[in-house]
C-alpha positions as CSV (number, residue, x, y, z in Angstrom):
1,X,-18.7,11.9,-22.9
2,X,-16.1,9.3,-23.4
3,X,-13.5,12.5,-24.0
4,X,-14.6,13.9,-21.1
5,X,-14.3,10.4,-19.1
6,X,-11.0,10.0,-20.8
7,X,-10.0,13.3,-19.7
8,X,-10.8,12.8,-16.3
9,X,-9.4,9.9,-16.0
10,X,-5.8,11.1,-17.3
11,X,-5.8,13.6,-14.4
12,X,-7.2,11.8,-11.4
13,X,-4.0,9.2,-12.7
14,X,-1.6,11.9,-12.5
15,X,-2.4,13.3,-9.3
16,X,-3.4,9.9,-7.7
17,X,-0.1,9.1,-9.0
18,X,1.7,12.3,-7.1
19,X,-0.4,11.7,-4.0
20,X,1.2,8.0,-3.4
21,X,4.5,8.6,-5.5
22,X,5.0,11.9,-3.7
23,X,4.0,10.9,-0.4
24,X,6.3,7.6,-0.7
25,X,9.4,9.6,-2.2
26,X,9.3,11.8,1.2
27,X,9.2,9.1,3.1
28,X,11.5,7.0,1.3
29,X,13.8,9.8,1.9
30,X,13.5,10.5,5.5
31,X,13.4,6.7,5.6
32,X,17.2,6.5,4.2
33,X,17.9,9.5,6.4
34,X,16.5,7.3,10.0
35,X,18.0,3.9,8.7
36,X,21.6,5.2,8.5
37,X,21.3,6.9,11.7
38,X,19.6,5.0,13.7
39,X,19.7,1.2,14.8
40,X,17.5,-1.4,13.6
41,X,16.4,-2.2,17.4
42,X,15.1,1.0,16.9
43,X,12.8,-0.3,14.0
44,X,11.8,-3.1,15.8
45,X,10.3,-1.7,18.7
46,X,7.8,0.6,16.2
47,X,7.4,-2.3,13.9
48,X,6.3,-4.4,16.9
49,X,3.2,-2.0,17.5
50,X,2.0,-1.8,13.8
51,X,-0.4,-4.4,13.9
52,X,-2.0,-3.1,16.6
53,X,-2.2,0.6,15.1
54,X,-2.6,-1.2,11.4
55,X,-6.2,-2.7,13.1
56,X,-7.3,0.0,14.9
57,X,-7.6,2.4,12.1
58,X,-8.9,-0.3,10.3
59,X,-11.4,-1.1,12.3
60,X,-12.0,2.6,13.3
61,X,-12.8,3.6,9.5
62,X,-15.0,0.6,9.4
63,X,-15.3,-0.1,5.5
64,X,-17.4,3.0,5.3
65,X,-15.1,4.3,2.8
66,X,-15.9,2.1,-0.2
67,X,-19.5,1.8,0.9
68,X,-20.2,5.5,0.7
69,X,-18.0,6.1,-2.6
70,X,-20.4,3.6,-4.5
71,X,-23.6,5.6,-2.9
72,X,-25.0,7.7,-6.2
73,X,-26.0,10.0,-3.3
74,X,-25.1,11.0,0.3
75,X,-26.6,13.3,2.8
76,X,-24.6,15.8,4.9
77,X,-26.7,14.2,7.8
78,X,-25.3,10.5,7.1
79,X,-21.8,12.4,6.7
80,X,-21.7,13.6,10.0
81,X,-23.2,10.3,11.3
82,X,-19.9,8.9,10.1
83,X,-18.0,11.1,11.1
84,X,-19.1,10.8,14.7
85,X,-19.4,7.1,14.5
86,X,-15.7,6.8,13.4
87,X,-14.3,9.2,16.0
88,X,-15.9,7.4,19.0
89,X,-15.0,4.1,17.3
90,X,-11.2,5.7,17.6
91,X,-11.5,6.9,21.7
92,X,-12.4,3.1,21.6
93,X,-9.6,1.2,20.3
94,X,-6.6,4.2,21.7
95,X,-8.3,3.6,25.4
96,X,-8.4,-0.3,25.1
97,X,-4.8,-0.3,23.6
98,X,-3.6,2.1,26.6
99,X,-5.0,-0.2,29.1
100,X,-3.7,-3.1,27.7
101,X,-0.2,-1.7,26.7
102,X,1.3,-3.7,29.9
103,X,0.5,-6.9,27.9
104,X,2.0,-5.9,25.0
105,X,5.3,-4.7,26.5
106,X,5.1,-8.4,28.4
107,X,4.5,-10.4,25.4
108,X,7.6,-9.3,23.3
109,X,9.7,-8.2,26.6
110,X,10.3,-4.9,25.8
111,X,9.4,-2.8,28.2
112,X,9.9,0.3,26.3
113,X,6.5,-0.1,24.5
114,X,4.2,0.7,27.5
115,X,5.2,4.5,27.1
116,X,5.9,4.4,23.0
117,X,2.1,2.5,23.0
118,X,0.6,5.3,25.5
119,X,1.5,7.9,22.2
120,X,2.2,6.0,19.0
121,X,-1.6,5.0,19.5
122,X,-2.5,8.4,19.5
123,X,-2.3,8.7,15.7
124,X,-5.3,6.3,15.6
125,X,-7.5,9.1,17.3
126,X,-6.6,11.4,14.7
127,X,-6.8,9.4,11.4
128,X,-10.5,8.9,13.0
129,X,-11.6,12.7,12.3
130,X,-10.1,12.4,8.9
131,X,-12.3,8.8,7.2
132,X,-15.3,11.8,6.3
133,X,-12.9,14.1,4.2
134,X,-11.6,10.9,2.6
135,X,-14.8,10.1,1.5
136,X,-16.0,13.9,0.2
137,X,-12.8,13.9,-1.9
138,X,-12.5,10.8,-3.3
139,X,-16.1,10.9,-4.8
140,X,-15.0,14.3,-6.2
141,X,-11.9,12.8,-7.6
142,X,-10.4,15.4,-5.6
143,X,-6.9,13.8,-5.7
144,X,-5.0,17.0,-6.0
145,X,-6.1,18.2,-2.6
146,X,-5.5,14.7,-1.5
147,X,-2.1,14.9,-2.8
148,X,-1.1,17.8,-1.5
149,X,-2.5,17.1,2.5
150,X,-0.3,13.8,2.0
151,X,3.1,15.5,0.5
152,X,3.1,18.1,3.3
153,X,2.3,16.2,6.4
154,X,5.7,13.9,5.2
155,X,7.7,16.6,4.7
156,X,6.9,18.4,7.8
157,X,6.9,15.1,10.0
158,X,9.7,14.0,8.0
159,X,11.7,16.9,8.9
160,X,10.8,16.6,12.3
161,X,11.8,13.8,12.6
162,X,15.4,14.1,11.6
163,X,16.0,17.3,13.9
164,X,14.5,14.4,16.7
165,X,17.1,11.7,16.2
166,X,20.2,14.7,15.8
167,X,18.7,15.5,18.9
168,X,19.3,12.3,20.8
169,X,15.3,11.4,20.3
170,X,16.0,7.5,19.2
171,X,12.7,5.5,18.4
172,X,11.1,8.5,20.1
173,X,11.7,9.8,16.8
174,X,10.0,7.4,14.8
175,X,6.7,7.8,16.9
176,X,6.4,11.4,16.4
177,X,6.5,11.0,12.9
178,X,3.7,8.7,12.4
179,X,1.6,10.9,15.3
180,X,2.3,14.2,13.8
181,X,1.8,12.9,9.9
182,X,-1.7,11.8,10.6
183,X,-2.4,14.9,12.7
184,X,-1.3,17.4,9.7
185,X,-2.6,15.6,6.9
186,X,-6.4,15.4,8.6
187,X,-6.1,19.5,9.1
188,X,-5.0,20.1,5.6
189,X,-8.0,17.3,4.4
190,X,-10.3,19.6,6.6
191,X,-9.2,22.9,5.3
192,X,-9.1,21.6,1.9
193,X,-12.9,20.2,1.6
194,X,-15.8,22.0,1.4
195,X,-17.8,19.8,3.4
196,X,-18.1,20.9,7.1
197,X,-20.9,19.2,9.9
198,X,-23.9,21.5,9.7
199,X,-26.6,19.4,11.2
200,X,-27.6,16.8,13.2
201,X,-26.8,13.3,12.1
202,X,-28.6,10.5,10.7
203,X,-27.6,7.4,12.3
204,X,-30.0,5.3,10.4
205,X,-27.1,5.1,7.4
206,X,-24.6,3.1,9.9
207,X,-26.8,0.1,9.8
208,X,-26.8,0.4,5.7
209,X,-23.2,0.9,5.4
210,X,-22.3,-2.3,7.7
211,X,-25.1,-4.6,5.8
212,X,-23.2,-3.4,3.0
213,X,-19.3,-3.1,4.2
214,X,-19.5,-6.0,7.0
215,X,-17.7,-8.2,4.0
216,X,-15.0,-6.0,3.0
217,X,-14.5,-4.9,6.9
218,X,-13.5,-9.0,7.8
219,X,-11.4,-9.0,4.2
220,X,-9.6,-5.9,5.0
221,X,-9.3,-7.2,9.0
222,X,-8.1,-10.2,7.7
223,X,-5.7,-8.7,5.5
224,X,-4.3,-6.5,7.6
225,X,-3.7,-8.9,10.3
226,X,-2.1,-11.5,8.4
227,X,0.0,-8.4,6.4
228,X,1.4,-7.7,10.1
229,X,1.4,-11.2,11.8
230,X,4.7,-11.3,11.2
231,X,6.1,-8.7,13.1
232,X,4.6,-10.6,16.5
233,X,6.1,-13.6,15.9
234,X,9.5,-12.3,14.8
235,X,9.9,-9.6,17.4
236,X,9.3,-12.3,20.1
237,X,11.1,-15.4,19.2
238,X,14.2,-14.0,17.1
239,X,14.7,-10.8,18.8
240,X,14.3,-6.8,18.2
241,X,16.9,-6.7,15.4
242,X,15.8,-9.4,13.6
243,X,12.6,-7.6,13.8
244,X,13.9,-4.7,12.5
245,X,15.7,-5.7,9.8
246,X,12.4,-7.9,8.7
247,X,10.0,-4.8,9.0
248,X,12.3,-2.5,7.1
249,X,12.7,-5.2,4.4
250,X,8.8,-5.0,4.3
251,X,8.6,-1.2,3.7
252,X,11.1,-1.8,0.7
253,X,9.0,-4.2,-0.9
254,X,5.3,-2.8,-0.6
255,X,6.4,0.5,-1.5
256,X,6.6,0.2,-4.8
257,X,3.1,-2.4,-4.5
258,X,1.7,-0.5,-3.1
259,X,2.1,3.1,-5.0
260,X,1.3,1.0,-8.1
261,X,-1.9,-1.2,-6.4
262,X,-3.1,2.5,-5.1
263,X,-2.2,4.7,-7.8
264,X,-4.1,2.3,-10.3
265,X,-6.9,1.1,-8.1
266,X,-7.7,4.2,-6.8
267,X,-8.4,6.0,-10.0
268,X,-9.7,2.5,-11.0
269,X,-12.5,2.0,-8.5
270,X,-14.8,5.7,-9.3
271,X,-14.2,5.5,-13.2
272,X,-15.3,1.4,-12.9
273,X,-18.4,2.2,-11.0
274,X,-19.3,5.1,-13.3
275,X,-19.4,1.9,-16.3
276,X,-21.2,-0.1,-14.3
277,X,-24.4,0.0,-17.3
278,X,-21.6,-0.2,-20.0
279,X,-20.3,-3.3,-19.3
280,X,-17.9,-3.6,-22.9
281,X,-16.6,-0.1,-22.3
282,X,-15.7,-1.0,-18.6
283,X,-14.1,-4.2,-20.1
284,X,-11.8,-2.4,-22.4
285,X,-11.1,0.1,-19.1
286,X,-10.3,-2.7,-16.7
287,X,-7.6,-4.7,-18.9
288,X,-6.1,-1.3,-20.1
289,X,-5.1,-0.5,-16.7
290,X,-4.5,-4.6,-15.8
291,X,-1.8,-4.1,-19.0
292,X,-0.4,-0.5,-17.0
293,X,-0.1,-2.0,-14.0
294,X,1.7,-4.8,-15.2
295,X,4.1,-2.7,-17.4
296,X,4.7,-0.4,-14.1
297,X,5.1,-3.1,-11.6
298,X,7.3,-6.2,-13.2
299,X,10.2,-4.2,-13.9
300,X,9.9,-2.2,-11.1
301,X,10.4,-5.0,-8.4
302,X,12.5,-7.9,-10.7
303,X,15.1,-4.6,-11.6
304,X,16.0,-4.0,-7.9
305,X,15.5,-7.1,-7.2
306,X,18.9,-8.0,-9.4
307,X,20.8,-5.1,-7.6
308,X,19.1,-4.8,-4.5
309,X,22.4,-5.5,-2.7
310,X,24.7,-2.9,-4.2
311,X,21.7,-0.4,-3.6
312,X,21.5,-0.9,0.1
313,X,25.4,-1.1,0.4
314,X,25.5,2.2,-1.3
315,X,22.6,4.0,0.4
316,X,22.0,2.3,3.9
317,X,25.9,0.8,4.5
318,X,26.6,-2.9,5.3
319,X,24.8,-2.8,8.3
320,X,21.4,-3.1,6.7
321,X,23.0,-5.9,4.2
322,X,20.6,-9.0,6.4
323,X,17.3,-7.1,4.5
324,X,18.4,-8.2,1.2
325,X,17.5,-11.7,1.3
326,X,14.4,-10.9,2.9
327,X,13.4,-8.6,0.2
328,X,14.5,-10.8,-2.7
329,X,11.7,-13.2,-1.3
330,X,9.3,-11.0,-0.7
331,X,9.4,-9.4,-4.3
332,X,8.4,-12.5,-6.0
333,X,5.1,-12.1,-3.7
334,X,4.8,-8.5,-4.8
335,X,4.5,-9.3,-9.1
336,X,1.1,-10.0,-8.2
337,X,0.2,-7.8,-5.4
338,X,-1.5,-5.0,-7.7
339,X,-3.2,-7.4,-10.0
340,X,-4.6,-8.8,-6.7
341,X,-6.0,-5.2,-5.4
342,X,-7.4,-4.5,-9.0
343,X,-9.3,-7.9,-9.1
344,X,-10.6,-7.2,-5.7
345,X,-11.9,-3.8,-6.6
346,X,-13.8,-5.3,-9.7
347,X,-15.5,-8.2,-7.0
348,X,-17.0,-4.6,-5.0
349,X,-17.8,-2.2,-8.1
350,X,-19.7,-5.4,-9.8
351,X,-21.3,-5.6,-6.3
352,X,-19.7,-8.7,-4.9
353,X,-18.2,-7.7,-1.8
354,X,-18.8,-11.3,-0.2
355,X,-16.4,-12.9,-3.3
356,X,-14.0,-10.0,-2.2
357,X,-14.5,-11.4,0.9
358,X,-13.9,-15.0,-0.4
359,X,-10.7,-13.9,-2.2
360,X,-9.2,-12.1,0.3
361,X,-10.1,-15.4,2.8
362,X,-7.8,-18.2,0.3
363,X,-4.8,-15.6,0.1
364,X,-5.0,-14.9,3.8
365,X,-5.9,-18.7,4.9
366,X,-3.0,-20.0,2.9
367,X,-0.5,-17.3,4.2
368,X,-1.4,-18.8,7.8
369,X,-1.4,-22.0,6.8
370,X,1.9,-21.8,5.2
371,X,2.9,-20.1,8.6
372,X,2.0,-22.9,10.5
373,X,4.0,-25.5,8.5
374,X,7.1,-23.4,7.8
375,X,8.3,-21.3,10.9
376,X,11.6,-22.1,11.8
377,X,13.4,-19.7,9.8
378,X,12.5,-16.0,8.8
379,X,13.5,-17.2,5.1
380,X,11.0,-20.2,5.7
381,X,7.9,-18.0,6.8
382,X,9.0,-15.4,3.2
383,X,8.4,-18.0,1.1
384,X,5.4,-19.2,2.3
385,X,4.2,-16.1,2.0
386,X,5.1,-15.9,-1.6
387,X,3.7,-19.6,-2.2
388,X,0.5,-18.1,-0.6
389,X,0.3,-14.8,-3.1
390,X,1.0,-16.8,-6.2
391,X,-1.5,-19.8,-5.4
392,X,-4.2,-16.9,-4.3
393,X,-3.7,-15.0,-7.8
394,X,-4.9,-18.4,-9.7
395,X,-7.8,-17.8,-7.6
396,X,-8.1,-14.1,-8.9
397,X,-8.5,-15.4,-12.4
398,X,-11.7,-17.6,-11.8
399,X,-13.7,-15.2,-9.8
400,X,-13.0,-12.2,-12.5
401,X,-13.7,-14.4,-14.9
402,X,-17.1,-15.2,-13.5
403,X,-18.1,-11.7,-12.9
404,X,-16.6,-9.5,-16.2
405,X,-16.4,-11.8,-19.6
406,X,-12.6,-11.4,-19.5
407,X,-11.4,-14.7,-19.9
408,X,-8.5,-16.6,-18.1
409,X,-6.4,-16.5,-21.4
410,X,-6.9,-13.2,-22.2
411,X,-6.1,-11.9,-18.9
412,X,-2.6,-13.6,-18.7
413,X,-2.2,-12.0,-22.5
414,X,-2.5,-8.8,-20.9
415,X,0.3,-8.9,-18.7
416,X,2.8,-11.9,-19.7
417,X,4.7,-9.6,-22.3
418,X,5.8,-7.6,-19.6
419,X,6.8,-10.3,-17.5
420,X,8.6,-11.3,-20.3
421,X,10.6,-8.4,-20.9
422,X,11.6,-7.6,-17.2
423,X,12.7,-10.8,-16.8
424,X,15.0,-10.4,-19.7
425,X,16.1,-6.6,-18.0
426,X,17.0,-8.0,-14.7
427,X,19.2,-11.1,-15.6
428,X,21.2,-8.2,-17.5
429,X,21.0,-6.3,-14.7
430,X,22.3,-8.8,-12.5
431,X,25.3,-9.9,-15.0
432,X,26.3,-6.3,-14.6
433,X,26.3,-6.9,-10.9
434,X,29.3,-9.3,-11.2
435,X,31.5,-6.5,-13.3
436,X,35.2,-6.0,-10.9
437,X,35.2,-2.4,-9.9
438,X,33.7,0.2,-7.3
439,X,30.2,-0.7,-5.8
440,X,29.0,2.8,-6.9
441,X,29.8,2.0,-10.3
442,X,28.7,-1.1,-10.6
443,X,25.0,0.2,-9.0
444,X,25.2,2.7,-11.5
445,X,25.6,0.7,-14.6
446,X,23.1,-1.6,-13.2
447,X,20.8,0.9,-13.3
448,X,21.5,2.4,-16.7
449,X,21.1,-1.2,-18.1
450,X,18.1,-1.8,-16.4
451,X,16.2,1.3,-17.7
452,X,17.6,1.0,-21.6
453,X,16.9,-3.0,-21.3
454,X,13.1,-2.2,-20.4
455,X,11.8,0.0,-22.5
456,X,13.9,-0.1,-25.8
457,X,12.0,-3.6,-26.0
458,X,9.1,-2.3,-25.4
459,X,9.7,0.3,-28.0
460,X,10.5,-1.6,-30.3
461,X,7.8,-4.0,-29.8
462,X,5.4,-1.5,-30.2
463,X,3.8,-1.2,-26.3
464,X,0.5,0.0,-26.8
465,X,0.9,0.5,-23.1
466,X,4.1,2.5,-23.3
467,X,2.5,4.8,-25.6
468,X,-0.5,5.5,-23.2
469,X,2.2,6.1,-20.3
470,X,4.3,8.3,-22.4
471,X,0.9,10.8,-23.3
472,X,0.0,11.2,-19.9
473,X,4.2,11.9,-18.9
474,X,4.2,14.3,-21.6
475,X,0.8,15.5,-20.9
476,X,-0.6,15.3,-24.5
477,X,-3.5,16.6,-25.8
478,X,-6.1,13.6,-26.6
């Protein structure tokens, strides 16, 4: 069984893995493609309707997600009771964010949004038909067909989307890629499941569901709002561009959080739950994939962190040069970001969503609180958000503590090597940075450096963790 489990395990990783690395890569791309070629006013006019799409489909999917991959069993009646439940919840929110889309335009005085809102929103519709399918293949560990739906809705949309702007499309552009990526990948999630509504529903599992999901729907709606709250305040006292460059400086920061948070918790969450009456075995589980998380994500961020500025004056141009303090800041707040998700999926598989609730409340409370004192500056409001992460992760370590017998101590052991050794990568990485000759050189040397200054150490120190990440590269037999 514990082959088996391994087994399983190793390949729900991998194509977890491709499913967010995949899906991110495409859109990183077509991302680099739409920043050179178009403005960042352009950016800020979609990034000042993401919080209100963000909460929508938040709201819309309702927290049913996690509730009904922790059922043992689920009827196709309660299925389609969801599945009707969500879609109406989506008419909802896309008909009182139409009538409302005046406000919105008036708030940050753009007019342009009252059309963009009319069909940006639409993508909130769609992603509504799609929570059900979510749900079917995720207790399946179907993350292959996952993977696939998500890597072909961003190439198609992607591609889209570049023949748009060549065609004089602008932010138009933007918008149809978001609409037409949730509208392809819910086809492909409904042509790749086998679960299809065949009776009449059971309404009687909504009330269950909330009692159960009502905590992690106000940490998730927290979350989400204070994730976004930025983009209202910038977008209307410091301007479109301003806006822009923040919200693109965003994207180049939880991209890498969050294809490691996902990746890891993803796979993390089933495998947990299925441990739940093996509480040493899930023990061992959980730090083994704290320790991968850690080796994945500190080098990751601190690395382009050092050369962040040669990168985008390479890729992007010296027009996108403002994002690089922005990012720098916020990629202090990202070390801790996956921890954070993995902690808060051990609060719901132990069945604690109200201390998820609780944890999710400090990090978000302090984020608005630093907010509130430190506003004047774009700079001012980054590092109060990373103040808020860091202080919120001490948190982390007490409630896991309380739930799991994985001490304080040891959990820092798990991940402080790593810290250790990136830190040591990117002040190399960052000397390079000063060498006198060609930008392009210099970002490739930084590079070169940064990968051989990683994991040689980690070689050498014998990485238990490296090890594990090299069998499932190289696809070993266990």
């Amino acid at each position: 069984m514990a082959q088996d489990l391994k087994k399983e395990t190793t390949r729900s990783i991998i194509w977890n893995a491709f499913d967010k690395v995949g899906f991110q890569v495409v859109a990183f791309v077509v991302g680099l493609v739409t920043l050179r070629l178009l403005s960042p006013r352009d950016f800020g006019l979609i990034g000042a309707l993401a919080i209100f799409t963000a909460l929508s489909n938040l709201l819309t999917e309702s927290g049913f997600t996690s509730a009904m991959v922790r059922r043992k069993h689920n009827t196709d009646a309660e299925y389609v009771a969801v599945l009707c439940f969500n879609v109406f919840l989506g008419v909802v929110f896309y008909s009182l964010l139409f009538l409302t889309s005046d406000r919105i335009a008036d708030y940050y005085h753009m007019p342009e949004l009252v059309p963009l809102s009319y069909f940006l929103f639409l993508s909130i519709i769609f992603n509504s038909f799609g929570v059900v399918q979510n749900i079917v293949l995720t207790r399946n560990l179907a993350f292959k067909k996952m993977s696939i739906a998500s890597l072909v809705s961003a190439v198609v949309s992607g591609v889209v989307t570049i023949v748009l702007i060549f065609l004089g499309y602008g932010y138009w552009a933007l918008a149809w890629q978001i609409v037409l990526q949730s509208a392809i990948r819910v086809i492909l999630l409904w042509i790749f499941s086998d679960w299809y509504p065949k009776c009449a529903p059971d309404f009687s599992v909504i009330r269950e569901l909330f009692m159960f999901s009502f905590s992690l729907i106000g940490s998730s709606l927290m979350n989400t709002f204070v994730r976004y709250v930025y983009n209202p305040i910038i977008g209307r006292y410091f301007g479109d561009e301003r806006l822009g460059y923040y919200s693109e400086s965003y994207k180049f920061y939880f991209l890498p959080v969050n294809i490691v948070a996902s990746t890891f918790s993803g796979v993390a969450y089933p495998v947990l739950s299925k441990l739940n009456d093996d509480e040493p075995r899930q023990l061992n589980y959980l730090r083994k994939m704290m320790r991968m998380v850690a080796f994945s994500i500190f080098p990751i961020l601190l690395g382009v962190m050092a050369c962040f500025d040669n990168l985008v004056e390479v890729v992007l141009t010296e027009k996108w040069l403002p994002i690089v303090p922005y990012f720098r800041i916020l990629a202090i707040a990202g070390l801790v970001g996956p921890m954070h998700s993995m902690c808060l999926n051990m609060m719901v598989v132990k069945g604690f969503p109200k201390k998820n609730f609780v944890m999710e409340g400090v990090r978000n409370g302090l984020t608005l609180l630093f907010l509130f004192l430190f506003h004047d500056s774009i700079e001012q409001m980054l590092w109060g958000f990373v103040a808020a992460n860091l202080l919120s992760y001490v948190v982390d370590l007490f409630f896991v503590r309380g739930v799991v017998c994985y001490s304080i101590k040891e959990q820092l052991r798990d991940i402080y090597p790593y810290l250790g050794i990136s830190c040591f990568m990117a002040g190399l990485v960052y000397v390079v940075g000063w060498l006198d000759c060609s930008v392009t050189l210099r970002l490739i040397l930084q590079l070169l450096v940064g990968v051989t200054a990683y994991f040689l150490p980690a070689k050498l120190l014998g990485s238990n963790v490296l090890n594990d990440v090299l069998d499932v590269l190289l696809k070993r037999k266990s």
